[in-house]
C-alpha positions as CSV (number, residue, x, y, z in Angstrom):
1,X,14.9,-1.8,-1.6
2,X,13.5,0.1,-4.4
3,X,10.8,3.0,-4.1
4,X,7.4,2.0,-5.7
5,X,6.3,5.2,-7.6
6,X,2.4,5.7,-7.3
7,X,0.3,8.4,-8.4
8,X,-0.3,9.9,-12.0
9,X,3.1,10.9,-13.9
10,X,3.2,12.4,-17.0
11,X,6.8,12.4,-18.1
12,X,7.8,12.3,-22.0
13,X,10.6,10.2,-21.6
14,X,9.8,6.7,-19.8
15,X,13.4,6.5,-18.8
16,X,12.6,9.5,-16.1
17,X,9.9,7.0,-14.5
18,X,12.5,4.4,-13.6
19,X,14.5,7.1,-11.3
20,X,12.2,8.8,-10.4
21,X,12.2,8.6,-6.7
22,X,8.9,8.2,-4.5
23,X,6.8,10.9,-4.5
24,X,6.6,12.8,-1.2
25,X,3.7,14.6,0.2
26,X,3.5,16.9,2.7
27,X,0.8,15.1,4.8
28,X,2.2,13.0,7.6
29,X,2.6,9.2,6.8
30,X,0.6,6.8,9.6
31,X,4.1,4.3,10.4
32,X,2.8,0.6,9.7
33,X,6.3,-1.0,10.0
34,X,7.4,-2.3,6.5
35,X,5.7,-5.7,7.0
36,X,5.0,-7.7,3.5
37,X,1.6,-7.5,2.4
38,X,2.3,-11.6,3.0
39,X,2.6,-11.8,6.0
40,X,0.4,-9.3,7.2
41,X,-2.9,-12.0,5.5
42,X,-1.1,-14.8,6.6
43,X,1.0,-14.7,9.6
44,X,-0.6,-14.2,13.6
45,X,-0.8,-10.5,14.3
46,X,1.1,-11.0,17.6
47,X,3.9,-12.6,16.2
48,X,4.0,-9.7,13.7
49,X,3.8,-7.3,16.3
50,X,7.0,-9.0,18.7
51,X,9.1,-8.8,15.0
52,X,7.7,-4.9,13.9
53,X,7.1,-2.7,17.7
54,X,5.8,-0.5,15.6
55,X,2.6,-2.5,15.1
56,X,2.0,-2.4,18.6
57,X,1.6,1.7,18.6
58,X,-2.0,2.9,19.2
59,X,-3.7,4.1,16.1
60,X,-3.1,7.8,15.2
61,X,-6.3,7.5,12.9
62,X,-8.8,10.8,13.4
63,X,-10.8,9.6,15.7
64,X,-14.4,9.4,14.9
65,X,-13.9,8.2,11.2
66,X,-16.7,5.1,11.1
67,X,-14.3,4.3,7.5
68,X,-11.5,5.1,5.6
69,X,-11.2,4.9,1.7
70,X,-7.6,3.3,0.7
71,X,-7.1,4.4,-2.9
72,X,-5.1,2.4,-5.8
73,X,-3.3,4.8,-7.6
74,X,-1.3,2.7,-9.8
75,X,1.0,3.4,-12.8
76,X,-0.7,1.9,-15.5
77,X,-4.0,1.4,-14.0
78,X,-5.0,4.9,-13.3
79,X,-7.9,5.2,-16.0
80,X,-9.2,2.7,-13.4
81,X,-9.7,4.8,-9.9
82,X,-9.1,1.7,-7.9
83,X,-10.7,2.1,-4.1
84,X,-11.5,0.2,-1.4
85,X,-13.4,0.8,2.1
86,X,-11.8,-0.3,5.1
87,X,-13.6,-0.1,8.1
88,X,-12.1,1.0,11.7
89,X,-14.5,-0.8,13.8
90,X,-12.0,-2.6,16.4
91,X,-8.8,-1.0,15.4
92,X,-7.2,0.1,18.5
93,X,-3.5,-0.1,17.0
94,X,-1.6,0.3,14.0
95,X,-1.3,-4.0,13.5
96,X,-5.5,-4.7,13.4
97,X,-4.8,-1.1,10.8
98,X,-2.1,-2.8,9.5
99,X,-4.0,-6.1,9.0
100,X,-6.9,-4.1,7.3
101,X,-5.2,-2.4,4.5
102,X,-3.7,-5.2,3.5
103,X,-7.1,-7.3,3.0
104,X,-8.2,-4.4,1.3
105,X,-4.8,-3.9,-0.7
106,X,-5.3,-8.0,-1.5
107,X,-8.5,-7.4,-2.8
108,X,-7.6,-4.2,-5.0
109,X,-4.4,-5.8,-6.2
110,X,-6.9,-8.5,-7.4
111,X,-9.2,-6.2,-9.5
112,X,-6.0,-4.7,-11.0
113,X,-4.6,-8.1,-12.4
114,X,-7.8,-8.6,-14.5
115,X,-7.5,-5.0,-16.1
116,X,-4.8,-4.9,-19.1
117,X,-2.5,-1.7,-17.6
118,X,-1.7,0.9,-20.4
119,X,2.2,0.4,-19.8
120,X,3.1,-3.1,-18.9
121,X,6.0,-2.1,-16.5
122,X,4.6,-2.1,-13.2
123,X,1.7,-4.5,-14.6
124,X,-0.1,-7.1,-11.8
125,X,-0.2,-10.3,-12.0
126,X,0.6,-13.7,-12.6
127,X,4.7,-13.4,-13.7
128,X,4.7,-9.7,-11.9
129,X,7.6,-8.5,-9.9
130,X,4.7,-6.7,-7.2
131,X,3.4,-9.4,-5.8
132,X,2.3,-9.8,-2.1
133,X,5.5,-11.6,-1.0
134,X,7.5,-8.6,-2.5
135,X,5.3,-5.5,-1.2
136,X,6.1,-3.8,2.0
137,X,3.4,-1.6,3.6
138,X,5.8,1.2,4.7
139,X,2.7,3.5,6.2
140,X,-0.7,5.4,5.7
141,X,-1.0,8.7,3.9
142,X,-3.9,10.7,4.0
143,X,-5.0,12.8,0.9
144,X,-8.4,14.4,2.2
145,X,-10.5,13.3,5.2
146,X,-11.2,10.0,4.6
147,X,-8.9,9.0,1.9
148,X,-5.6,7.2,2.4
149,X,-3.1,6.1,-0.2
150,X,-1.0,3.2,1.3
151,X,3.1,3.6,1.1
152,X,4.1,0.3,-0.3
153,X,8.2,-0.7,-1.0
154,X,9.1,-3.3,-3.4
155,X,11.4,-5.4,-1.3
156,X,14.2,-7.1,-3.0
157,X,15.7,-10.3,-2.4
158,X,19.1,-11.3,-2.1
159,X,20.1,-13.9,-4.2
């Protein structure tokens, strides 16, 4: 499994962005259980929850947040402030959460793969390596109030 870097990075070599490792934040990370992006849109949240118990955990969302803003920061695409809403109406645990961010992860992956990136290594779209079936959302990591970046892991298969 390899680290998806996210974020704006302004190094002068691009060799540094390939091991570079992920960028940790202080703020706590919200646990969704390293489900693919795939099968959280297309498989039954139960069944997802018996595979990943960590679905199953009650929410640990401030309470009283109506919304959340899930922001697409993107190498390549960050002249393009990405965002999508998500709203928490009926989210009692981290799967419904889990189940959420990746509609609105779908949708914002989407957008990206009809904007030409300025570097074409970590480009969307048809022919990509980050793809739905390859993403992992790892967790939920909140930047200020109500905006979250999601934790995604690109997920390698053995051959």
């Amino acid at each position: 499994m390899a680290p998806i870097p996210y974020g704006s990075l302004n190094f002068s070599s691009k060799e540094m962005i390939r091991y570079t490792p992920r960028i940790q934040l202080d703020t706590p990370v919200i646990p969704l259980g390293g489900v693919t992006l795939h099968d959280l849109l297309n498989r039954p949240l139960q069944q997802l929850t018996r595979r990943y118990p960590a679905l199953a955990t009650p929410s640990l969302l401030p309470s009283g947040l109506p919304e959340i803003m899930l922001k697409f920061a993107w190498l390549g695409y960050e002249q393009c402030n990405f965002s999508e809403y998500i709203s928490l109406a009926g989210v009692k645990d981290h799967g419904h959460l889990a189940v959420n961010v990746a509609v609105a992860l779908h949708a914002l992956m989407q957008q990206a793969s009809r904007v030409k990136p300025h570097t074409k290594t970590y480009a969307m779209g048809p022919g990509s390596l980050y793809t739905e079936q390859n993403l992992a959302l790892l967790g939920l990591r909140q930047i200020h109030a109500n905006v979250f970046v999601a934790e995604l892991e690109l997920q390698r298969r053995m051959s």
